[in-house]
C-alpha positions as CSV (number, residue, x, y, z in Angstrom):
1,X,54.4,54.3,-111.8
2,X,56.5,52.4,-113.7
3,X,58.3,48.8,-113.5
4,X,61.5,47.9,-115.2
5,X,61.8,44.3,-117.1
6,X,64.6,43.5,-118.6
7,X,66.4,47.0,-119.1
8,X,63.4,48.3,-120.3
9,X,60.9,50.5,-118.5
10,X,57.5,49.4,-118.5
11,X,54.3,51.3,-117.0
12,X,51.7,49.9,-114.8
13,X,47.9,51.1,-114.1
14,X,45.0,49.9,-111.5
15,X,42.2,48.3,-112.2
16,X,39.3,48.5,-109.3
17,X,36.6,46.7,-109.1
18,X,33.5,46.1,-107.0
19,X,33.7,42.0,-107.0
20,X,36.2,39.4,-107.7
21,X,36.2,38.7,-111.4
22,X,36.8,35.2,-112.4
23,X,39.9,36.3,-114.6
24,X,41.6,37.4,-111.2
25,X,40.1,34.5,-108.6
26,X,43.1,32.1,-109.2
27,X,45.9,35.0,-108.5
28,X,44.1,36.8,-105.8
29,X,42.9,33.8,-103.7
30,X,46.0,31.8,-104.1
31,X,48.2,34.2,-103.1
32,X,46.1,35.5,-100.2
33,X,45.3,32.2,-98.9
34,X,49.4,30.9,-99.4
35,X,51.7,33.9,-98.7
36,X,49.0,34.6,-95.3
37,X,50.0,30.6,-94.2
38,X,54.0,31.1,-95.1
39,X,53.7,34.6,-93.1
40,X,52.5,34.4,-90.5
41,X,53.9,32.3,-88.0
42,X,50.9,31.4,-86.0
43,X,48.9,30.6,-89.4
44,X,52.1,27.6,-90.1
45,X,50.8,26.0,-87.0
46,X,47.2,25.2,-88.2
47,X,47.0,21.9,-90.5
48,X,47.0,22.8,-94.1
49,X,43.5,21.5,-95.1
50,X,41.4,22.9,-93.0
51,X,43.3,26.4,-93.0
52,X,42.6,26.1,-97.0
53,X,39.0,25.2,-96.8
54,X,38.7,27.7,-94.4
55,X,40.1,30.5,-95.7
56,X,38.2,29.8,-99.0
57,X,34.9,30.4,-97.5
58,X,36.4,33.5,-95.3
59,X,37.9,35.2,-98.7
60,X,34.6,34.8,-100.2
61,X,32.6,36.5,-97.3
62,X,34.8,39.7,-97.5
63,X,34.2,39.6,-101.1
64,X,30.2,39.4,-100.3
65,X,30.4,42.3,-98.3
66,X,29.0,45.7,-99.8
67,X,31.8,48.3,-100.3
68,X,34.4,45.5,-100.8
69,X,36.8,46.9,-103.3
70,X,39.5,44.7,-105.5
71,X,42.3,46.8,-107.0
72,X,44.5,44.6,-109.3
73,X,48.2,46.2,-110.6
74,X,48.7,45.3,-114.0
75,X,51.1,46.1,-117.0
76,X,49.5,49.0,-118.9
77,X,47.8,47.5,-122.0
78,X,48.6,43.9,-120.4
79,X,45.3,43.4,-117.8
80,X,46.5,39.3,-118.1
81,X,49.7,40.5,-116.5
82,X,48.9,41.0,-113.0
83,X,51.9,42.1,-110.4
84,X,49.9,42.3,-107.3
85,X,46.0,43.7,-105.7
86,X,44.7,44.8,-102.5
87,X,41.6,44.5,-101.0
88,X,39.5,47.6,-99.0
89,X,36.4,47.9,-97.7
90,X,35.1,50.9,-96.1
91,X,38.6,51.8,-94.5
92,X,39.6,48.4,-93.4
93,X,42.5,46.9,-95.5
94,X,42.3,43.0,-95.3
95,X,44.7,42.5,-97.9
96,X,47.7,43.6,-100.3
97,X,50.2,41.5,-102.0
98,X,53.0,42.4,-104.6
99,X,54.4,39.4,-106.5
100,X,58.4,39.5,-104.7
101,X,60.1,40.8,-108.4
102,X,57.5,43.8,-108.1
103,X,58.5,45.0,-104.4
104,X,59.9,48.0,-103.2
105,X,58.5,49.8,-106.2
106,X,55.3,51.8,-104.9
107,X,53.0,49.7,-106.4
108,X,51.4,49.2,-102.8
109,X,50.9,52.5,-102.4
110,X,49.0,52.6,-105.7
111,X,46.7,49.7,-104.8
112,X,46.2,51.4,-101.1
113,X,45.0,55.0,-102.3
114,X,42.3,55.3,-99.4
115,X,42.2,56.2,-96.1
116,X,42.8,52.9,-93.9
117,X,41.7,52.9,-90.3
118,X,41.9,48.7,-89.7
119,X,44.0,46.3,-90.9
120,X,42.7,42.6,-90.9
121,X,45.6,40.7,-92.2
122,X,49.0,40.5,-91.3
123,X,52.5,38.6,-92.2
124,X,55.9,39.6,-90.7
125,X,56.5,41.5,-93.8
126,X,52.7,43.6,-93.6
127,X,53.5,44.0,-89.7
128,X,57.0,46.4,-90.4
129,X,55.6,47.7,-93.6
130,X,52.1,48.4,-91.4
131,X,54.1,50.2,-88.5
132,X,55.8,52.8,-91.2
133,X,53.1,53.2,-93.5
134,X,49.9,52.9,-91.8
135,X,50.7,53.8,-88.1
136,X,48.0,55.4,-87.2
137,X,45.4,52.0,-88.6
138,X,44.3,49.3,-86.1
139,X,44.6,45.5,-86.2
140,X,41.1,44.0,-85.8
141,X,40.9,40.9,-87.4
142,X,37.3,40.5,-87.0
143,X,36.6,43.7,-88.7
């Protein structure tokens, strides 16, 4: 897979992982926690500090789960460089995000290379992209 940058063509690899390393709790929990709240229209409605403190504590019991996997896209020879990660556990997606430059590029697809059967999460954007890629997965947000 590869991701262009300024005319040139750059190449991008997954890294998995079986926890959430510290190098990759900032990105992965700030993004999940923010582009969830600004997605979701039913998430806007709920105060911002307690959906925060909440959602902290939530993020870190899917991570405390056996099985729980965290794939992170990064430049190739660039792990610091992340463009986006998913989370899986046992079929059930809870979470994928692409930073917006990255989008549109199959680098989902790349960080979603399993089976998925639920779906935990959704945004607008997840909803339309879950109806044409993942049809056939349920939305159970207490999986």
């Amino acid at each position: 897979m590869g991701t262009e940058r300024h005319g040139e063509q750059e190449s991008a690899q997954v890294l998995v992982f079986d926890h959430l390393p510290a190098q990759y709790e900032g990105f992965v929990k700030s993004k999940w926690k923010t582009s969830l709240k600004r997605g979701n229209p039913y998430y806007r409605l709920q105060e911002s500090k307690p959906y925060y403190e909440a959602y902290e504590a939530y993020i870190n019991s899917i991570f405390a789960r056996p099985g729980t996997i965290l794939r992170v896209c990064v430049l190739s020879g660039s792990p610091d460089i992340a463009l986006g990660w998913s989370v899986i556990g046992g079929g059930i997606l809870h979470y994928v995000y692409v930073h917006s430059p990255y989008r549109g590029r199959g680098l989902a697809r790349l960080l979603v290379p399993v089976p998925v059967t639920k779906i935990t999460h959704l945004t607008l954007v997840g909803k339309s992209i879950w109806r044409k890629k993942l049809p056939q997965a349920l939305f159970d947000m207490f999986a």
